[in-house]
N, C-alpha and C positions, 0 to 999 in steps of 0.2 A: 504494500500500500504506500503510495507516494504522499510526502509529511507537506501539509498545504500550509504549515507556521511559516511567516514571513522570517521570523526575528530570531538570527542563529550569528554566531562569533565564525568569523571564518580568518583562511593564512592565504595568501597569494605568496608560494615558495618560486624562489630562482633553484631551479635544481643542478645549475653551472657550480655558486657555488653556497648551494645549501640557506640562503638569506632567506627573510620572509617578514612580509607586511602582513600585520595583525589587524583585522579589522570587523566591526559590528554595525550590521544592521537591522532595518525596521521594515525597510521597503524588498528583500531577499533577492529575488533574481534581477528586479531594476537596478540596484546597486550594484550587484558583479558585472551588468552588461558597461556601467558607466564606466566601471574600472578600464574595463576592456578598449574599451571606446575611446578613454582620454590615453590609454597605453601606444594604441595605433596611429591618432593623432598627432602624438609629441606634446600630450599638453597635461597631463597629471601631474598632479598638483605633488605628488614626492617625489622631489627633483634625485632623491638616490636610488628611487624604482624604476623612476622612468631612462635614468643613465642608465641602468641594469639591462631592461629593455631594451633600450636601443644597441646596446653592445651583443646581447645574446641573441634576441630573437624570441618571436612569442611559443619556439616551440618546447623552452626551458621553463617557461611558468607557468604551472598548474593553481589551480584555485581549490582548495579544501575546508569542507565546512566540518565544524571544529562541535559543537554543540547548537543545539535547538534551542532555546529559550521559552 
């Protein structure tokens, strides 16, 4: 059964070399699309995730939800 709670603690890991942005929301799959979204634009707002990004590639960061709320 797929869990319809918005509101879970998630990690966006760099698996190059093991980093990871810790983050919580309210809004669930809207917020990981924006992650994604400001990631491919060049415009996220953590200027050390998005250096990350742009040197590895999105095919080293995976997104992982961490707990439900």
């Amino acid at each position: 059964m797929k869990n319809t709670n918005n509101t879970f603690v998630y990690i966006i890991r760099n698996d190059a070399n093991n980093k990871v942005y810790i983050g919580a929301t309210t809004t669930g799959q809207k917020r990981l699309l924006k992650h994604s979204s400001e990631l491919n634009l060049g415009t996220h707002y953590s200027p050390m995730l998005q250096e990350d990004y742009d040197i590895y590639g999105e095919e080293f960061f995976h997104i992982y939800i961490l707990e439900y709320c």
